[in-house]
C-alpha positions in Angstrom: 78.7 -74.9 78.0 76.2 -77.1 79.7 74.2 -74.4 81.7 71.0 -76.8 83.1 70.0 -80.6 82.6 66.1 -81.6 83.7 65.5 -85.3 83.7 62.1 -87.0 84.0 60.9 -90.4 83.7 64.3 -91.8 83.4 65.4 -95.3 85.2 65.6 -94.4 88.6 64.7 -90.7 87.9 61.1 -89.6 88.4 62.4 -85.9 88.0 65.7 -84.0 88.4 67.4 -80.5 87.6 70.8 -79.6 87.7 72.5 -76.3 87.2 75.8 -76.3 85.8 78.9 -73.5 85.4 81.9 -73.0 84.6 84.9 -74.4 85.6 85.6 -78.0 87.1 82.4 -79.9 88.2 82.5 -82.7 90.6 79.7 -85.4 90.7 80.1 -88.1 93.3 78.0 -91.2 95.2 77.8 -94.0 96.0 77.7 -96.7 93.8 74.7 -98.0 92.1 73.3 -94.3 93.1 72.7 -93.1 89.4 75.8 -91.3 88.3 76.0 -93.1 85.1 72.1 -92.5 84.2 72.6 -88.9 84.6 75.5 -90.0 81.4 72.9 -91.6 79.6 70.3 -89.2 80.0 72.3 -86.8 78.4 73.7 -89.2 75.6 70.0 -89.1 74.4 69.9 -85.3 74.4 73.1 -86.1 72.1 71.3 -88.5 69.6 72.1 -91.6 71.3 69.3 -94.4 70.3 66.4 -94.6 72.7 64.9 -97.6 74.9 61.4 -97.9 76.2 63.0 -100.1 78.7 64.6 -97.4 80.3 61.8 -95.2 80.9 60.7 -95.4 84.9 57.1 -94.9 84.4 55.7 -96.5 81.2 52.3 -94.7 81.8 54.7 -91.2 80.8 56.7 -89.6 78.7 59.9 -89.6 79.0 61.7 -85.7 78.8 65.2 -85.1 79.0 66.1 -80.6 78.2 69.3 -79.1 78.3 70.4 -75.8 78.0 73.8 -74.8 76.6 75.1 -71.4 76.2 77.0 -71.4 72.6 77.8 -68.1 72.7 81.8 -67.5 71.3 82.4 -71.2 69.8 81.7 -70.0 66.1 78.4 -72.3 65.8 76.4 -70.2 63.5 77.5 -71.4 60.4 76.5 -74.8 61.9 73.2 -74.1 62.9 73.0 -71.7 59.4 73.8 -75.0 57.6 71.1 -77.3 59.5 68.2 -74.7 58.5 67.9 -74.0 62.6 67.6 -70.8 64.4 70.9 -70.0 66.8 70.5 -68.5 69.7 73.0 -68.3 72.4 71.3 -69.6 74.8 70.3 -73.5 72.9 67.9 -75.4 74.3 67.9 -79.2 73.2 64.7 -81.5 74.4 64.4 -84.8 73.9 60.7 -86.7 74.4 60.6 -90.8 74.2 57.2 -92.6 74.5 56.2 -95.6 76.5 55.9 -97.3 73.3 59.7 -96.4 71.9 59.5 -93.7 69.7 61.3 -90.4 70.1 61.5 -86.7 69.3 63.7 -84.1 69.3 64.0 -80.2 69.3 66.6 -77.4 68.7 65.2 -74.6 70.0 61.8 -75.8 69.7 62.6 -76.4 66.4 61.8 -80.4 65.1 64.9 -82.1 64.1 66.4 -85.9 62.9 68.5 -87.9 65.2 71.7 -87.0 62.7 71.1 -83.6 63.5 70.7 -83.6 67.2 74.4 -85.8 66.6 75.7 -83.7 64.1 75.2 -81.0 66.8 76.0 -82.9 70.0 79.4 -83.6 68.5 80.0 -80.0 68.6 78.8 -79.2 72.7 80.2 -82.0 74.5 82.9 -85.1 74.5 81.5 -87.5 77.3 84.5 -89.6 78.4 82.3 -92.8 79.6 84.4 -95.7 81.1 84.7 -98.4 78.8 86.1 -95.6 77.1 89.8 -96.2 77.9 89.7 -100.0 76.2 89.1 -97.5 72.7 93.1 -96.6 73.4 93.6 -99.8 71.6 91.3 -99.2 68.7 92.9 -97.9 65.4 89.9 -95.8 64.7 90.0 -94.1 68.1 93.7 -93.6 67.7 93.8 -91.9 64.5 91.1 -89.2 65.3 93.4 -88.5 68.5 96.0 -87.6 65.9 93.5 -85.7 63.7 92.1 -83.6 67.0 95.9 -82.4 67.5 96.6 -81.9 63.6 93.5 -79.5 63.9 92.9 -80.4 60.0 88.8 -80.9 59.9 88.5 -79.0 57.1 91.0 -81.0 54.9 89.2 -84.3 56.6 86.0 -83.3 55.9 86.9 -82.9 52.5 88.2 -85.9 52.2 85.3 -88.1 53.5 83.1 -86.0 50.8 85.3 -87.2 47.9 85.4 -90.7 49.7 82.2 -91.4 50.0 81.6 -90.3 46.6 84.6 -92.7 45.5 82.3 -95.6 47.3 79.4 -94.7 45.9 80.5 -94.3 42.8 82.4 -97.8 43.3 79.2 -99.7 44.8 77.3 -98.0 41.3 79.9 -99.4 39.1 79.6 -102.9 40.7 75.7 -103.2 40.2 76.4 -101.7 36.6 79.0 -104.3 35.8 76.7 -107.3 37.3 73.8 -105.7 34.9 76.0 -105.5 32.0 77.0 -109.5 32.8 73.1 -110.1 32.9 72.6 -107.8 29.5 75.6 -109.6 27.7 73.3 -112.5 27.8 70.7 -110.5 26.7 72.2 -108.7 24.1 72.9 -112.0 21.6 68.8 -112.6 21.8 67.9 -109.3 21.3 70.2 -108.5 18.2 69.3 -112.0 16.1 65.1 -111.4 17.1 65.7 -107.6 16.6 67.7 -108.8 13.3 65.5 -111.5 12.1 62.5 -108.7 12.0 64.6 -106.7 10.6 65.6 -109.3 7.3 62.0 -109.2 7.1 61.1 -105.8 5.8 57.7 -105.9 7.1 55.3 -103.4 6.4 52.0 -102.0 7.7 49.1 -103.5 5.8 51.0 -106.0 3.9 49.9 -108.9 5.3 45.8 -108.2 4.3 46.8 -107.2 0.7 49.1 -110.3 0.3 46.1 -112.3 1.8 44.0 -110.7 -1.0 46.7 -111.8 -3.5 46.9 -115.4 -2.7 43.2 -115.6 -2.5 43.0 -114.3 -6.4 46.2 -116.2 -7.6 44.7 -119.4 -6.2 41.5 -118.7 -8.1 42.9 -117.0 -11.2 41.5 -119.3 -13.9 37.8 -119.5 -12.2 37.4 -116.0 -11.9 39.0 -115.3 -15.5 36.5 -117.9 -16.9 33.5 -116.1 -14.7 34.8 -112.6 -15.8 35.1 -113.2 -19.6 31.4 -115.5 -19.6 29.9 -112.4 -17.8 31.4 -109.8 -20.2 30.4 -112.2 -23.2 27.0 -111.9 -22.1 26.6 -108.6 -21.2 28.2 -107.3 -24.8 29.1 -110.3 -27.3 26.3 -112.4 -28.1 23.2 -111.4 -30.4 20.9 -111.5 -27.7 23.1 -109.6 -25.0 22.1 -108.2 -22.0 23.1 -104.6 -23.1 21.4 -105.5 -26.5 17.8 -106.1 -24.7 18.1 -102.9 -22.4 18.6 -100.7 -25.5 15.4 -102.9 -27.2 13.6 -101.7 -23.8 14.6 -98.1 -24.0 13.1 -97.6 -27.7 9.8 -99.1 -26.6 9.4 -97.1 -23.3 10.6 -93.7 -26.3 7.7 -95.3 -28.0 5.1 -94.9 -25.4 6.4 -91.8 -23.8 3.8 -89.5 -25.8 0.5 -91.5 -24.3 1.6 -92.0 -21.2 4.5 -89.3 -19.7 5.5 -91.1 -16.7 7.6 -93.4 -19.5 10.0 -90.6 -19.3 10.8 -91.3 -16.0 11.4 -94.7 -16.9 13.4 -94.5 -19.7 15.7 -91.8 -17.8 16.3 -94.1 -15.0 17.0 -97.0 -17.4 19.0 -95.1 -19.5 21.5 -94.2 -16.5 21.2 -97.8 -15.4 22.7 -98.4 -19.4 25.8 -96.4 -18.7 26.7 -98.3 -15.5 26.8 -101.2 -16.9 28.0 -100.4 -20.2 30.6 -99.3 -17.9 31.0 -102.3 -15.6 31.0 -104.6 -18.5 34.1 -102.7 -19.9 35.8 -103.7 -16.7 34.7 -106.8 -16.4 36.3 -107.1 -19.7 39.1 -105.3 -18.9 39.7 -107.7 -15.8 39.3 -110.6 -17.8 41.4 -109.6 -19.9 44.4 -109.1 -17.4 43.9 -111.9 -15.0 46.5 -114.8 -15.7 47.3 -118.2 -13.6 50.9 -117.0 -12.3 51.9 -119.9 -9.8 55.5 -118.2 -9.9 53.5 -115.2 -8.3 51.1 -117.6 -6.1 54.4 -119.0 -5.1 56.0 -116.0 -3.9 53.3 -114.4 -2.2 52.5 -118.0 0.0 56.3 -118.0 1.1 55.9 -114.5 2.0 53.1 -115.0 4.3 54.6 -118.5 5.3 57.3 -116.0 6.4 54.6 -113.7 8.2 52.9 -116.8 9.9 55.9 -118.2 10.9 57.4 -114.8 12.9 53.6 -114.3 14.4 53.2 -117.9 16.1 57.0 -117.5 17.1 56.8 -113.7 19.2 53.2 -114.8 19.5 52.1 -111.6 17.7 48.5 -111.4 16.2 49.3 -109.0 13.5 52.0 -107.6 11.0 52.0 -103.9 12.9 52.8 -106.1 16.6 56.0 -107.6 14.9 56.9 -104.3 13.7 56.5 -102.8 17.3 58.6 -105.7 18.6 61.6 -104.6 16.4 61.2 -101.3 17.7 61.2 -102.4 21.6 64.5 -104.5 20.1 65.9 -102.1 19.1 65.3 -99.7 21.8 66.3 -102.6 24.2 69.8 -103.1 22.3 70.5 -99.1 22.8 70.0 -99.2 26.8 72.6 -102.0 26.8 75.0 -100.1 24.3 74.5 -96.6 26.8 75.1 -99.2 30.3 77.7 -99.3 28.2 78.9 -96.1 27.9 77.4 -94.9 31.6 80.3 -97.9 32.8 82.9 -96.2 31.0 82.3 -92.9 31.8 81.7 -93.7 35.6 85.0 -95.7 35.6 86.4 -92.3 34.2 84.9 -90.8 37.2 86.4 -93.1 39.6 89.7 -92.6 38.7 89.4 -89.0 38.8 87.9 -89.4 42.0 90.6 -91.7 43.5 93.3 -89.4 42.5 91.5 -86.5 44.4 91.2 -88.9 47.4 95.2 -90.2 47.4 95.9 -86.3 46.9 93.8 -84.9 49.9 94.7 -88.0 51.8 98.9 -87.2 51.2 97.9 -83.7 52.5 96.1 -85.5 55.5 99.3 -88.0 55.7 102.0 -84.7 56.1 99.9 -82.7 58.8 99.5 -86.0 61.2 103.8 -86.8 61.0 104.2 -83.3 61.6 101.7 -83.5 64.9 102.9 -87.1 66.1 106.3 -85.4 67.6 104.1 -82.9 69.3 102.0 -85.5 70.8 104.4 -87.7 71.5 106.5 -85.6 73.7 103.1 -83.8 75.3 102.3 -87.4 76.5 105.4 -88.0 77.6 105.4 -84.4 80.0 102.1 -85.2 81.5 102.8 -89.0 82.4 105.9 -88.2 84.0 103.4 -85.4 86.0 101.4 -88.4 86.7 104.4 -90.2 87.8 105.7 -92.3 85.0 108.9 -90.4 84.3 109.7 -93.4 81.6 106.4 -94.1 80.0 106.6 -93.4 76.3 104.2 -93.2 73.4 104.7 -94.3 70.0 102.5 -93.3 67.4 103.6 -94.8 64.0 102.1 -94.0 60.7 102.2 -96.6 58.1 100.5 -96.6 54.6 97.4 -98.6 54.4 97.1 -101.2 52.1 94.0 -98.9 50.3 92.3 -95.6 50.8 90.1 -96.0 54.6 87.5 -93.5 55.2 89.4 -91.7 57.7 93.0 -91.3 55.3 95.1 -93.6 53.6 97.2 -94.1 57.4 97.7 -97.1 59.6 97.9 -95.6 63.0 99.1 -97.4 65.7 99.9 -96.1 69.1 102.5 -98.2 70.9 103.4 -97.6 74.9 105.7 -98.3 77.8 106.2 -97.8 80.7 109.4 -98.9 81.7 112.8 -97.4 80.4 114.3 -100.8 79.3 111.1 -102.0 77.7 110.2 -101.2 73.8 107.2 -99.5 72.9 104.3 -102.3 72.6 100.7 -102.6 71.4 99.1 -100.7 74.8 96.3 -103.5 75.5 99.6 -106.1 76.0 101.4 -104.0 78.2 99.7 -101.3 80.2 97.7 -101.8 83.3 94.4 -100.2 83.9 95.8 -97.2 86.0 98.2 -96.8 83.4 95.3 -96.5 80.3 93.6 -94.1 82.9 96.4 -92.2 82.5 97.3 -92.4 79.3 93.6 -92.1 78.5 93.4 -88.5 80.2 97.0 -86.8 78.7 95.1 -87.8 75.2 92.1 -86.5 76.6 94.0 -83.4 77.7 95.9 -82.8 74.4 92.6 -82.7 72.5 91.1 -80.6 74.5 93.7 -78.1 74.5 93.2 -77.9 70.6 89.7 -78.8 70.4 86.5 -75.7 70.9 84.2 -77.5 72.7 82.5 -76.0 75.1 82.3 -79.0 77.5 84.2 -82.6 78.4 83.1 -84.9 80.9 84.8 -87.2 82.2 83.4 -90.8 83.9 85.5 -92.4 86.2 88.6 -91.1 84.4 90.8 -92.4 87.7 89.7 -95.8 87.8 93.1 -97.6 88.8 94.9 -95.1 90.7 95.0 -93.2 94.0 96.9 -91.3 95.9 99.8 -88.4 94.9 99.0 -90.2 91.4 95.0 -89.2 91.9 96.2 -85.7 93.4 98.3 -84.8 90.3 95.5 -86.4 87.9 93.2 -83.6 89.6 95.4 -81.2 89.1 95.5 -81.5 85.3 91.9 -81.9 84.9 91.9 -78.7 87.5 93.8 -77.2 84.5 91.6 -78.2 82.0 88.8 -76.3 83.6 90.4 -73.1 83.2 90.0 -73.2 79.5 86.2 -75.1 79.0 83.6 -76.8 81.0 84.7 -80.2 82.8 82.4 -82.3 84.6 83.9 -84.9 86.5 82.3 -88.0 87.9 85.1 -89.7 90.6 85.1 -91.6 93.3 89.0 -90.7 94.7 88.5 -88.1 97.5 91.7 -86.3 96.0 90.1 -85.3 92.8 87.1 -84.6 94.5 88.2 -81.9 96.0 89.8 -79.9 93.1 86.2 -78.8 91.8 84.7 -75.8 92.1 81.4 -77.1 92.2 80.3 -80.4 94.0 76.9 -82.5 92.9 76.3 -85.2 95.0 73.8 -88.4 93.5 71.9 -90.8 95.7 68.8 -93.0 96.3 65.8 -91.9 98.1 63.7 -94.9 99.0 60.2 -94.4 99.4 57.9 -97.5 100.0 58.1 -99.9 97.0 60.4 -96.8 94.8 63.7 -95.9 94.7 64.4 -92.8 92.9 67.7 -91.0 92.1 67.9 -87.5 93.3 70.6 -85.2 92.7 71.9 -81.8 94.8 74.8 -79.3 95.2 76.7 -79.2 98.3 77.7 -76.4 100.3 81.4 -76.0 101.5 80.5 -78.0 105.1 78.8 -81.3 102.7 81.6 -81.2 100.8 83.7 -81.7 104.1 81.8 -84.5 105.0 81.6 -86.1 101.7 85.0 -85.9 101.0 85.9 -87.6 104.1 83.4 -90.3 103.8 85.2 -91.1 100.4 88.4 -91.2 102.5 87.3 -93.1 105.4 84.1 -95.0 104.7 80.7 -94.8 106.6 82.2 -94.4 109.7 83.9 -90.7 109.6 86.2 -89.6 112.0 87.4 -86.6 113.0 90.8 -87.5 111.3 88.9 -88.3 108.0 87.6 -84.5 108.4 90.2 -83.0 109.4 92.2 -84.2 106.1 89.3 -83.6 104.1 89.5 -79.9 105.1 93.3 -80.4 104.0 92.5 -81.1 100.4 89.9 -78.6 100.2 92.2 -75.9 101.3 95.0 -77.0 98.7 92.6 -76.0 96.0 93.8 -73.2 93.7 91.9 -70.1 94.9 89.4 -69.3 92.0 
C-alpha cells in the first residue's frame, strides 16, 4: 500500500507531500490543476524513463520518495532475489538531474531502472487514461486472461524457455551466415593447407639443399682442386708432406746445440699429423665427389618448389610455410566445429521448442478454462453498470507460431445490444462503454491479483449519472479488498471515498505551482457541489452534495 508520496522539483511542483491509507481515495480539481503530474511523478518512482524537461527548476534536483507498506503480500522472495534488504515499511526514491540523468534507491539501497520496474510491477497498476484504447490491443487482452487464469508461474516459465528458444534461434542464424562466409573459405584453405601439405617441407631443408646445389653445380672444379691439392700434399717426389718430414730431421739434428729446436720440432711435428690427416680427406673427398646432374636436377626442382610456395604465401623462409599449414589447418578445424556447434544448437532448438509448445498447451488449457469465468463476470458487472445486454467474447485461436506471451490469438469481441453479434470493441463500443468495460476488467483482475494498490485516472470518462453512481459503487468495492486511488471528475464517484485530496494552482507572481491537500467533511461538501453545479454553488448544489455523502457505506 502507498502510505506517503513527496514530490519536488516536478513540472508545476516545487514541493508536495501526500499521506495516503487505506481504502478508496479520491483526488479531484480542476483541470489543467496537476492531477496527472502527481501520475507521472509516481510513474518515475515505478521506472518510467526520465525527462529533464520536466524538472520545474533546472538549477535542482529533481526527488520524487514513496513509502509503501509491503507487509502480507509475500514480497520477500522478490526482494531476496534482487540482492535488496525488505523491510515492511519500503521506501523507493528517485533523484533526476538538471542534466537528465537519474538514480534510484530501495531502501537506500542503489538499484537499475529494471529493478525499480521489476518491483513497481508488484506495488501498484496505475490505470492512466489512454489506457482504455489498450482494450483493443491483443497484448493487453491476453494478459487480462492471464491475471484471471492466476498462472505466473507456468508463464514465467514459459518466457524463460522462450527467450532461450530466440536466443538460441538469433545464434543459429549468425552461425549459419558464418558458415555461408566459411564455405567460401573452406575450398582456399584446404588446396593452400593441401598444397603445403604435398610438399613435405622440413625444418632446415632449404639451407642444406642450397648447400647441395652449390656443390653439384661445382662438382668437377672442386674434384679437380681436391685431387691437385691431395697430389701435392702426398704424391709427388717433392710433396709438401715429403719437405716437412726433411725439416723435422734437421731441426732432430740441431736439437743437441741448441734445445729450443725441441720446441720446434714438437710443434711441427703436431702440425705433420693435421695435415697428414687433412690430406687423407682431401683425398677421401676427391675421391667421392662426382658430376651428378640427375642429383643437380632434383635438388633445383626442389627448391624451384620452395621458391615458388615462398613468393606465393610471401613467406621468407622454409619454417614460415610450415607455420602457415599449421594456421591451415587449425583454420579448417574451427570451420569443421561451426560445424558441429550448428548441429548441436539446432538439436537444442528443437528440444527447446518442444518445451515451449508443451508449457504453452498448459498455458492454452488454463486460459479456456478462465474465459467462461470472465465472460460471464463481465457480463454481471455491465448489466450493474446498466448494460443488461452487453456481452464479451474472448476467443482463443492458435497462433500461426509460438508469441512470447503463449502460442494464443486472443481476441476480445463486445456488444452491447441484444440483436447485435459480438464485434472487434474499437468498431462498436463508445467511449462510456470502453470506460466500462475497461473497469469490470479492471475489477476482475484485481479480485485475483495481490497488489497492494490500483489507481485509477479518469476511469469514468463518458458516463454520468446512476451509470457514474453504480461505477462508484464497484470501485467502492474494490477498496474493501486493496488500496484504490481514484482520480474523477463525476461528483457521484467523488463522494464514495473515504478520503478526499483536492489538487490546484497557486499563482504567485510570475509561478504557478501545484499544491495538493486533504479535505475535511465540510470541503468535501463544497467540492462536491462545485463539481455538480459549477463555480457558482447553490444551496441546492449543497444540499445534494450532502445527499451523496450520506449514501456512502458507513466504514
Amino acid at each position: 500500500m502507498l502510505n506517503r508520496l513527496s514530490v519536488e522539483n516536478y513540472a508545476l511542483i516545487d514541493r508536495l507531500d501526500i499521506e495516503l491509507a487505506a481504502g478508496l481515495n479520491i483526488v479531484t480539481g480542476e483541470t489543467g490543476a496537476g492531477k496527472s503530474i502527481l501520475l507521472g511523478a509516481l510513474g518515475l518512482i515505478l521506472g518510467n524513463r526520465t525527462d529533464a524537461a520536466a524538472i520545474k527548476n533546472s538549477q535542482r534536483n529533481c526527488v520524487i520518495e514513496a513509502e509503501f507498506d509491503v507487509d502480507g503480500y509475500g514480497l520477500e522472495a522478490l526482494f531476496e532475489s534482487l540482492d535488496i534488504d525488505y523491510e515492511n515499511r519500503t521506501i523507493i526514491r528517485r533523484i533526476v538531474t538538471p542534466g537528465g540523468k537519474s538514480r534510484a534507491y530501495v531502501n537506500d539501497i542503489p538499484v537499475q531502472m529494471n529493478t525499480l520496474r521489476e518491483i513497481g510491477s508488484r506495488l501498484i497498476d496505475i490505470h492512466s487514461q489512454h489506457q482504455t484504447l489498450l482494450l483493443a490491443d491483443n497484448r493487453f487482452q491476453t494478459g487480462i486472461v492471464d491475471s484471471v487464469a492466476s498462472h505466473d508461474g507456468l508463464l514465467s516459465r514459459y518466457k524463460e524457455t522462450f527467450a532461450a528458444l530466440q536466443q538460441s534461434e538469433r545464434e543459429l542464424n549468425r552461425l549459419r551466415q558464418q558458415a555461408e562466409a566459411n564455405d567460401r573459405d573452406r575450398e582456399y584453405l584446404a588446396f593452400q593447407s593441401d598444397e603445403l601439405q604435398k610438399a613435405k617441407l622440413k625444418e632446415g631443408e632449404q639451407a642444406e639443399l642450397e648447400a647441395q646445389q652449390t656443390e653439384l653445380s661445382h662438382a668437377a672444379e672442386i674434384k679437380d682442386t681436391l685431387l691437385w691439392i691431395s697430389q701435392e700434399m702426398t704424391g709427388a717426389d717433392e710433396n709438401l708432406l715429403g719437405r716437412i718430414k726433411e725439416i723435422e730431421v734437421s731441426l732432430g739434428r740441431i736439437a743437441r746445440v741448441y734445445p729450443q729446436a725441441d720446441a720446434f720440432y714438437t710443434r711441427l711435428h703436431s702440425a705433420a699429423l693435421d695435415l697428414k690427416d687433412m690430406a687423407s680427406e682431401i683425398a677421401s673427398e676427391g675421391d667421392r665427389l662426382e658430376a651428378d646432374p640427375q642429383r643437380l636436377e632434383s635438388v633445383s626442382q626442389r627448391l624451384d618448389l620452395i621458391y615458388s610456395l615462398q613468393q606465393k604465401h610471401k613467406a621468407d623462409s622454409v619454417e614460415t610455410l610450415l607455420a602457415l599449414q599449421d594456421d591451415y589447418q587449425k583454420r579448417l578445424a574451427q570451420l569443421e566445429g561451426s560445424a558441429q556447434a550448428i548441429e548441436t544448437l539446432s538439436r537444442r532448438i528443437g528440444e527447446l521448442r518442444v518445451k515451449a509448445a508443451k508449457q504453452a498447451a498448459e498455458i492454452t488449457a488454463g486460459r479456456k478454462k478462465t474465459v467462461p469465468h470472465v465472460e460471464k463476470q463481465v457480463k454481471e458487472m455491465l448489466a450493474e453498470l446498466g448494460m443488461p445486454a452487453a456481452e464479451l467474447r474472448i476467443g482463443i485461436t492458435p497462433a500461426a507460431e509460438l508469441q512470447p506471451d503463449g502460442a494464443d490469438d486472443i481476441r476480445f469481441l463486445f456488444t452491447a445490444n441484444r440483436h447485435m453479434p459480438p464485434q472487434p470493441i474499437e468498431r462498436v463500443a463508445s467511449g462510456g462503454e470502453m470506460s466500462r468495460l475497461m473497469l469490470s476488467l479492471k475489477a476482475i483482475v484485481a479480485h485475483h491479483s495481490q497488489l497492494p494498490t490500483i489507481i485509477f485516472d479518469e476511469i469514468d470518462t463518458g458516463v454520468s449519472g446512476s451509470i457514474a453512481d453504480r461505477m462508484g459503487e464497484i470501485i467502492s468495492r474494490l477498496s474493501d479488498d486493496l488500496q484504490v486511488v481514484n482520480i474523477t471528475h463525476l461528483p457521484q464517484i467523488a463522494s464514495k471515498g473515504d478520503h478526499h485530496f483536492f489538487v490546484y494552482k497557486e499563482e504567485s507572481g510570475s509561478t504557478t505551482t501545484t499544491r495538493i491537500r486533504k479535505l475535511d467533511q465540510q470541503q468535501r461538501i463544497d467540492e462536491i457541489a462545485k463539481m455538480l453545479s459549477g463555480t457558482d454553488v447553490t444551496a441546492a448544489a449543497r444540499e445534494q452534495a450532502r445527499l451523496l455523502l450520506n449514501t456512502r457505506p458507513e466504514q
